[in-house]
C-alpha positions in Angstrom: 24.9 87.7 174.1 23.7 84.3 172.1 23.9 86.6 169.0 27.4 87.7 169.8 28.6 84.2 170.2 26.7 82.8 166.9 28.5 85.7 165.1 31.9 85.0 166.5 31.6 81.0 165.7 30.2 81.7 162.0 33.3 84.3 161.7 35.8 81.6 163.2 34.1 78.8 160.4 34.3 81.4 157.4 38.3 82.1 158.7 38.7 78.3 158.4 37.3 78.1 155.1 38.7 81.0 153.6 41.6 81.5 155.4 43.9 79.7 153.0 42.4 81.5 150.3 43.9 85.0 151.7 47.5 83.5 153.4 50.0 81.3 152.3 53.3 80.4 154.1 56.5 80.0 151.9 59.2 77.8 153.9 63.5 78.4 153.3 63.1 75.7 150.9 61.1 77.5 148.3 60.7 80.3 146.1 57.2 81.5 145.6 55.5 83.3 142.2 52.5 85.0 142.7 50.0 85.2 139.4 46.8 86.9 138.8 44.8 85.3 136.4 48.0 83.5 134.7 49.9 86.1 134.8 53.2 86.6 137.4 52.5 89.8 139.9 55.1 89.4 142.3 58.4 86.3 143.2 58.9 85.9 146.8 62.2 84.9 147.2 62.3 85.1 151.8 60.5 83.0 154.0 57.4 83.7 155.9 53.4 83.8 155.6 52.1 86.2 153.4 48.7 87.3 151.6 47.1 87.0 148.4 43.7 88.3 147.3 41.5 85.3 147.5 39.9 83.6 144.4 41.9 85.7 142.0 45.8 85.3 142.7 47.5 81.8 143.1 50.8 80.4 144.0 53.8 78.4 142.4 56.1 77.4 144.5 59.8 76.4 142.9 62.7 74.9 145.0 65.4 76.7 145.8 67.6 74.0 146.4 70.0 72.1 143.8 67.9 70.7 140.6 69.5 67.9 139.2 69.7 67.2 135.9 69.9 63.9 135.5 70.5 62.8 131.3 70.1 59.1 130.4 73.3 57.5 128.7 73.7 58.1 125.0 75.2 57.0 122.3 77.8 59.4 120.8 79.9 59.8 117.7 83.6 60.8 118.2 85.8 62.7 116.2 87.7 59.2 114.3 84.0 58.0 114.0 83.8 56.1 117.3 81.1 56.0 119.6 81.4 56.6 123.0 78.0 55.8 125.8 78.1 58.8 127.5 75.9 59.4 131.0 76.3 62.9 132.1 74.7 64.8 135.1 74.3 68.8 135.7 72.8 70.7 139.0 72.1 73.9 138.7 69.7 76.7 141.1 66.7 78.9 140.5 68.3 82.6 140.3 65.4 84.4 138.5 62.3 82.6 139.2 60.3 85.0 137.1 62.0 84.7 134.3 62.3 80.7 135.0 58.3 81.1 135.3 58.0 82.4 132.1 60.3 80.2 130.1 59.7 77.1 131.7 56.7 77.4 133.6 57.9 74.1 135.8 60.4 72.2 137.2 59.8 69.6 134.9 60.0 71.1 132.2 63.1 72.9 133.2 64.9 69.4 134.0 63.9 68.5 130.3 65.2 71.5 129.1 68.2 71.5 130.8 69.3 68.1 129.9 68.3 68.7 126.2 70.7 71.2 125.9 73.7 69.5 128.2 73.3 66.9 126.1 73.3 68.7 122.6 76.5 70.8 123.6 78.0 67.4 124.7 77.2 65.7 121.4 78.7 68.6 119.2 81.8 68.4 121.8 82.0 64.7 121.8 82.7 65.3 118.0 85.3 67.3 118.3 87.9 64.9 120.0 88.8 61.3 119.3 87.5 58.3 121.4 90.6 57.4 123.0 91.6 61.0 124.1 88.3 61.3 125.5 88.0 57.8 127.8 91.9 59.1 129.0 93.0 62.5 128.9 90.7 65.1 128.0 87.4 63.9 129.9 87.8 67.4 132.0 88.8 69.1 129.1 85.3 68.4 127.4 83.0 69.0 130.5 84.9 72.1 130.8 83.9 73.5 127.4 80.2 71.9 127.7 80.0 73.8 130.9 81.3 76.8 129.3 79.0 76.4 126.4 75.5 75.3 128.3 75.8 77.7 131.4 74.8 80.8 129.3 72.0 79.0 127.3 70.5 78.0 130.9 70.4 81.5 132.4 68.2 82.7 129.6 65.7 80.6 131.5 67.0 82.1 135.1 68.8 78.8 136.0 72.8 79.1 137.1 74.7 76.1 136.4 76.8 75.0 139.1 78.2 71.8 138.3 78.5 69.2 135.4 80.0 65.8 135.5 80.4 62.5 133.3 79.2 59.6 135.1 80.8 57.5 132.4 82.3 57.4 129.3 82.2 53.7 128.0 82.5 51.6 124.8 79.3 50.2 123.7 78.5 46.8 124.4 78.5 45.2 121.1 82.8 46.7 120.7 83.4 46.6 124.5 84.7 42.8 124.5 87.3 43.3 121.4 88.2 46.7 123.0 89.2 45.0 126.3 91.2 42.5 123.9 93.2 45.1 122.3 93.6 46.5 125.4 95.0 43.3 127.4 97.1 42.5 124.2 98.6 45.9 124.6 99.4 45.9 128.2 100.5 42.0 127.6 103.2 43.3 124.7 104.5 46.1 127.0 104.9 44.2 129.9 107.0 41.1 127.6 108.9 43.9 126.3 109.9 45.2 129.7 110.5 41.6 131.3 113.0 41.4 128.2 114.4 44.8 129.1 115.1 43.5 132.9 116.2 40.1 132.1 118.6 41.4 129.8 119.6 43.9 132.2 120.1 40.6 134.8 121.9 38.8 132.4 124.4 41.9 132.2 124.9 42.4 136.0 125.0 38.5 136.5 127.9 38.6 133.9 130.0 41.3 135.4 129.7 40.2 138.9 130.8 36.7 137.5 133.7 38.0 135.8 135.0 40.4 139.0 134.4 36.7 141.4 136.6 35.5 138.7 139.1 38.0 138.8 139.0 38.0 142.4 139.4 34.4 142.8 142.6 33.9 140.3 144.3 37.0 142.2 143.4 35.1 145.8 144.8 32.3 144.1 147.7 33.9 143.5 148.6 35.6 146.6 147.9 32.3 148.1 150.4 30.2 146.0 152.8 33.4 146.5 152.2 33.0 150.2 152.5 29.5 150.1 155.8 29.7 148.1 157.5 31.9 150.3 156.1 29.7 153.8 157.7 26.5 152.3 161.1 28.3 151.8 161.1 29.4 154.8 160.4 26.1 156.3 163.6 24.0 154.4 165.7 27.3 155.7 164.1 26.4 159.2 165.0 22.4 158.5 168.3 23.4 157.0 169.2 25.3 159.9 168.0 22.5 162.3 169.7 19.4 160.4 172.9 22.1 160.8 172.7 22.7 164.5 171.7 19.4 165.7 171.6 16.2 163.0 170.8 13.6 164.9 167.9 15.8 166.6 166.6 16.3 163.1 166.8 11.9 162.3 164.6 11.4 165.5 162.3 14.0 164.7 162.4 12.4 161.0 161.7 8.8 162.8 158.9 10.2 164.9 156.9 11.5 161.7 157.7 8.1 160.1 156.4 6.3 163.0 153.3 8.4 162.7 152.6 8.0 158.8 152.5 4.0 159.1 152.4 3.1 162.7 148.5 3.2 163.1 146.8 1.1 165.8 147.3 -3.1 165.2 149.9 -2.7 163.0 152.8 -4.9 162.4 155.8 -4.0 160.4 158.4 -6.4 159.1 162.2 -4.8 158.2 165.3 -5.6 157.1 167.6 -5.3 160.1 170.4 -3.3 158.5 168.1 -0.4 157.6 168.2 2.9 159.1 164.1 2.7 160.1 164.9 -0.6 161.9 168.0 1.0 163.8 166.0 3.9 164.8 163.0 1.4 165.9 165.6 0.1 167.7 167.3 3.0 169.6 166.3 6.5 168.7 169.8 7.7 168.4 170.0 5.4 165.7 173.1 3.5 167.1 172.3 -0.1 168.2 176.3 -0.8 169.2 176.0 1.1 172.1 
């Protein structure tokens, strides 16, 4: 029984030393590559523990999530002779990890590989257009055709590219400042020229509602005088009328407005007695034998 138990410890102690030599576990994260002496036997591409013969195979693992490729800005020569500082970025995924393992061998190799080549198709792009076209209208036009170009060069080396993108495109430093100058005094010139445009514009609107208030203001003028006209005609055909029906009506009415235009209060007035103001001051009928 003591034998039994020494031989089941000494068997639990041998699995614990040399248990990792005969399993390995490969998570959802990973792709596995199995090589004997160097040399690939078998890719494990599904989760779960597995075996290996001890002391003879090993494992790789590689990720089988996104692998960025990460390229440093560069300096790159346009089409007119310009440069451009480029800083571009690729991710891409593991689809044949034997042939990855025998092209590239690791993941960091394959990042340097990858964004050698991304950034040699970009370069030989980059040429092909001129600066300003680049920085505004045919930045998607030029990943495009680097994507196009650089995607079958990367799955020689079992690597799909999925995705490619320019960080930026800038002017390098030692132009940037005179760029930006050009650039204001460009934007400056186009936005005197339309200030011009809408002032003269202004001045043109300004001028033609001035000359319709002027129209309208002599025609209101004229109605007016018209219609002023016409009321005092009427108004001596009114006093006619009166001074025909009723004379000596039309003399008080005469002396009252009289009174009014130079009686004010305090007043003193000094007349001839014989005139017709001083008989009417005197008796309203005008008749001061009665």
């Amino acid at each position: 029984m003591k034998f039994l138990t020494i031989l089941i410890v000494a068997a639990a102690v041998i699995a614990g030393i040399l248990g990792p030599q005969f399993l390995f576990t490969v998570d959802e994260t990973q792709l596995a590559i199995v090589t004997r002496f160097g040399e690939p036997r078998k890719t494990i591409q599904k989760p779960g523990l597995y075996a290996k013969t001890p002391f003879v195979e090993t494992v790789t693992y590689l990720d089988k999530r996104l692998l960025i490729f990460d390229a440093p800005p560069e300096s790159l020569l346009t089409l007119d002779k310009k440069r451009l500082i480029i800083d571009v970025y690729a991710r891409g995924r593991i689809v044949d990890p034997l042939l990855f393992f025998r092209t590239l061998g690791t993941e960091t190799q394959a990042v340097s590989r990858a964004v050698d080549i991304v950034t040699s198709e970009l370069r030989r792009e980059i040429a092909s257009d001129n600066q300003a076209e680049i920085i505004t209208t045919k930045r998607e036009e030029v990943i495009a055709r680097v994507k196009a170009n650089a995607g079958p060069i990367l799955e020689d080396f079992g690597i799909n590219l999925i995705d490619l993108r320019i960080k930026r495109a800038d002017f390098p430093v030692e132009i940037a400042e005179s760029v930006y100058a050009r650039m204001q005094a460009e934007r400056k010139r186009k936005a005197d020229r339309e200030r011009a445009e809408g002032a003269q514009v202004d001045a043109e609107i300004r001028s033609d509602v001035d000359r319709q208030a002027t129209i309208i203001r002599a025609e209101a003028e004229r109605d007016a005088q018209i219609i002023r006209g016409e009321g005092e005609a009427r108004a001596i055909e009114i006093f006619a009328s009166a001074l025909d029906q009723g004379p000596e009506f039309y003399l008080f009415q005469r002396s009252l407005e009289a009174y009014r235009t130079f009686l004010t209060q305090n007043t003193t007035v000094v007349l001839p007695a014989d005139t017709d103001l001083f008989q009417f001051l005197q008796s309203p009928m005008g008749n001061t034998q009665e």
